[in-house]
C-alpha positions in Angstrom: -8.3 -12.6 6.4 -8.5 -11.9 10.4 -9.7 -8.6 11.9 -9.2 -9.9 15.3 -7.3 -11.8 18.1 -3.9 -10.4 17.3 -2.8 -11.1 20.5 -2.5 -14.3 20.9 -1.2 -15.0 17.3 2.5 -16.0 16.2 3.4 -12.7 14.0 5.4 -14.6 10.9 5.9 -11.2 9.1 5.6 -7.3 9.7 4.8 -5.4 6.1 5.2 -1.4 6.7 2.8 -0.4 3.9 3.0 3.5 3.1 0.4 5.5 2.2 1.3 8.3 -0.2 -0.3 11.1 -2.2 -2.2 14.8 -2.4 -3.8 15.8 0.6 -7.4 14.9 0.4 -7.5 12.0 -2.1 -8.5 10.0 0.7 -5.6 8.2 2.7 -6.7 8.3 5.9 -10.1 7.1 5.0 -8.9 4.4 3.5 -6.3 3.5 6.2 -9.4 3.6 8.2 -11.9 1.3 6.2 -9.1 -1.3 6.1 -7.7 -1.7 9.4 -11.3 -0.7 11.5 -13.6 -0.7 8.9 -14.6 2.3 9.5 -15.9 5.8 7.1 -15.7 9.4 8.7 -17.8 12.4 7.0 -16.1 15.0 8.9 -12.3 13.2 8.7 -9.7 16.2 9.3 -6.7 16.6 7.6 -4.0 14.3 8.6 -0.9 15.7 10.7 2.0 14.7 11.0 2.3 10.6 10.7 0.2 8.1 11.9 -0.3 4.0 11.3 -2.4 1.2 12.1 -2.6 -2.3 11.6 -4.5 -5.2 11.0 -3.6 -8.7 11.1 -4.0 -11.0 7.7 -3.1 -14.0 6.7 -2.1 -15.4 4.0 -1.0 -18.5 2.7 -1.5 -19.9 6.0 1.1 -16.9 7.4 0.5 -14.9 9.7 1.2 -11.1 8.9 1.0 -7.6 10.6 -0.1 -5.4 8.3 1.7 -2.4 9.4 0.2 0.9 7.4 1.2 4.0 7.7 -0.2 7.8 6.7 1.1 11.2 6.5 -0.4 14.2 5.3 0.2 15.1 1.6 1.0 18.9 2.1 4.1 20.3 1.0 4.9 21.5 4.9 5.1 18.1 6.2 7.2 16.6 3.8 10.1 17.0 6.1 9.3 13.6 7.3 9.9 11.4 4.2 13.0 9.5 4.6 12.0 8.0 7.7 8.5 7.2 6.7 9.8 5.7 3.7 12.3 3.8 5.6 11.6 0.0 5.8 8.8 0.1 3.9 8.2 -3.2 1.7 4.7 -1.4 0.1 3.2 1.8 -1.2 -0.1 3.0 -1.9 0.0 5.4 -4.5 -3.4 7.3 -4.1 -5.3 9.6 -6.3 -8.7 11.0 -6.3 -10.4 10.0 -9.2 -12.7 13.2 -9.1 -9.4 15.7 -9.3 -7.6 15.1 -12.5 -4.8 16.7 -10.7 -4.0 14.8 -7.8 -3.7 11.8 -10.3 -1.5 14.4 -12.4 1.1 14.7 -9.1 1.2 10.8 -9.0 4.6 11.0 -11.2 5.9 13.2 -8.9 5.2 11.1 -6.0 6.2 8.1 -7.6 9.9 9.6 -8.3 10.1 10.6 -4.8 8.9 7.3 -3.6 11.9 5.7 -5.7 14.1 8.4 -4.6 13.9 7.1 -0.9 12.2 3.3 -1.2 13.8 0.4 -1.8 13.6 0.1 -5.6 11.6 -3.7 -5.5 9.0 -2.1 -2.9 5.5 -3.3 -4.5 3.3 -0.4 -5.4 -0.3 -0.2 -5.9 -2.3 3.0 -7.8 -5.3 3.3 -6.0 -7.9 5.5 -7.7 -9.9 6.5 -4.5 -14.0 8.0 -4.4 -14.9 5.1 -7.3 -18.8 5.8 -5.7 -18.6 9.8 -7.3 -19.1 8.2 -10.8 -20.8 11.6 -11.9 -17.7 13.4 -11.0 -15.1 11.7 -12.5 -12.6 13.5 -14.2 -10.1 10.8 -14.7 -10.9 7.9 -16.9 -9.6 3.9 -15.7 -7.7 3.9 -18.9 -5.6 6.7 -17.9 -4.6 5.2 -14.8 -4.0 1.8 -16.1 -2.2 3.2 -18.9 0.0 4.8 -15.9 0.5 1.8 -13.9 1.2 -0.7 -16.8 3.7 1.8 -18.2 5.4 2.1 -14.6 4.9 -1.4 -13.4 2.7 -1.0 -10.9 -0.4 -2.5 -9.8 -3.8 -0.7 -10.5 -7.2 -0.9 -8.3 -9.7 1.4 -8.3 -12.1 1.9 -4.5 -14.1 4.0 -2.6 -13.9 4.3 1.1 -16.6 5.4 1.8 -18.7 2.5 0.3 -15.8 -0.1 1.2 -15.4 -1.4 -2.6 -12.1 -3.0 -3.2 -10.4 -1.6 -0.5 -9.4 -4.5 1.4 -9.0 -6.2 -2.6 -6.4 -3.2 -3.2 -4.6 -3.6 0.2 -4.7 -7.7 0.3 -2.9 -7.8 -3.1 -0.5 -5.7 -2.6 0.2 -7.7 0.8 -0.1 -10.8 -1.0 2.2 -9.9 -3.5 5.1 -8.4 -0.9 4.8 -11.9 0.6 4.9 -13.6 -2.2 8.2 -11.7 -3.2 9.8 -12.0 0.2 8.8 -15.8 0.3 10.7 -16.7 -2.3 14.1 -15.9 -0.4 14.8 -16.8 3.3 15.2 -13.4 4.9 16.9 -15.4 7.3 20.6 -16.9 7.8 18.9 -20.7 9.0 16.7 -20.5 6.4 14.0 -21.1 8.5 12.5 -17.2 7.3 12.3 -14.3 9.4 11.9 -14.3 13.3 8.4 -13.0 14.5 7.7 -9.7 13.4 9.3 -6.9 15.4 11.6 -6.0 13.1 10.4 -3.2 11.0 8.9 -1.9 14.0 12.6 -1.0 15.3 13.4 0.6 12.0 15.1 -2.3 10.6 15.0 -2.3 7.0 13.3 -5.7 4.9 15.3 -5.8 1.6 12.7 -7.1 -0.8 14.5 -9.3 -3.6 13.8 -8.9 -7.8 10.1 -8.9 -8.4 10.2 -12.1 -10.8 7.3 -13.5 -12.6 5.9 -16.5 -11.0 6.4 -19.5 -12.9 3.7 -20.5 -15.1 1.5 -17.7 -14.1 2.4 -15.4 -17.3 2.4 -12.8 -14.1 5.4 -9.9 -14.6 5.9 -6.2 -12.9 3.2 -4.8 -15.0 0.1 -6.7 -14.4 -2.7 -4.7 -13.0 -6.2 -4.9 -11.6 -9.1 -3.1 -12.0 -12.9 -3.7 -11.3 
């Protein structure tokens, strides 16, 4: 992984990641913790849309993380269909403290299929994993949830930095994985340097297939 000296680096790939969820599950802390490692105690509520990025590689790629973050109230939902446009990766974020923000995760999931491209790669992220005294939702649940939808499953907190950059690097290890297999290219030589999905252009991401050998398929999931 690389934090720093984006500027001077060859871009292979741009990955819009989308962050999506109830307001106050945590989204914009964990946006946050991953691209400036950083923890607010008096974050506000997000408004509007915002994104950030951080530079990764992976498998000797190099690739711009592009993440973005809108609020989860009903008012600003105006804005899905372009914040959902392009995107290769979702976040799907619940707080593991408020059984019902991990109840609205089929909602959001349906709405995220509803504008997505239907092979984006998803991860359930059970957010505040440090308020173990306050949980009200149990891991089972959720991996029950993500193994029955296909999804990947990691549970974090923010605030304490555990497994968030885990949850974020698979899910951007997998995307490339997925897009890897197939040149998105017509010389076959991959995709130019990474402007593309910053113009709006939309990445079709191919089948998820399992990797061969690996015993891997759409429903693993991961958990700590």
């Amino acid at each position: 992984m690389n934090l720093h000296g984006e500027f001077n680096q060859k871009i292979d790939y741009v990955f819009k990641v989308v962050l999506i969820g109830d307001s106050a599950v945590g989204k914009s802390q964990l946006l946050a913790r991953f691209s400036r490692n950083e923890f607010s105690l008096d974050s506000k509520a997000t408004i509007g849309v915002e994104f950030q990025t951080r530079t990764v590689v992976i498998d000797q790629k190099t690739i711009k993380a592009q993440i973005w973050d809108t609020a989860g109230q009903e008012r600003y939902r105006a804005v899905t269909s372009a914040y959902y446009r392009g995107a290769v990766g979702a976040m799907l974020v619940y707080d593991m403290t408020k059984r019902q923000s991990f109840d609205h995760l089929r909602r959001w999931l349906e709405e995220l299929r509803g504008h997505a491209d239907k092979n984006i790669i998803i991860m359930v992220v059970g957010n505040k994993s440090d308020l173990t005294t306050l949980r009200t939702v149990p891991t089972e649940d959720a991996k029950e949830f993500a193994e029955r939808e296909g999804l990947f499953f990691m549970e974090t907190s923010a605030l304490d930095a555990t497994n968030v950059d885990q949850a974020f690097m698979t899910a951007l290890t997998e995307i490339h994985r997925v897009i890897s297999k197939k040149s998105l290219s017509n010389d076959g030589r991959g995709p130019a340097v990474g402007s593309s999905l910053v113009n709006g252009t939309k990445i079709v991401v191919p089948p998820h297939e399992p990797a061969q050998g690996s015993g891997a398929s759409t429903g693993c999931c991961l958990s700590s």
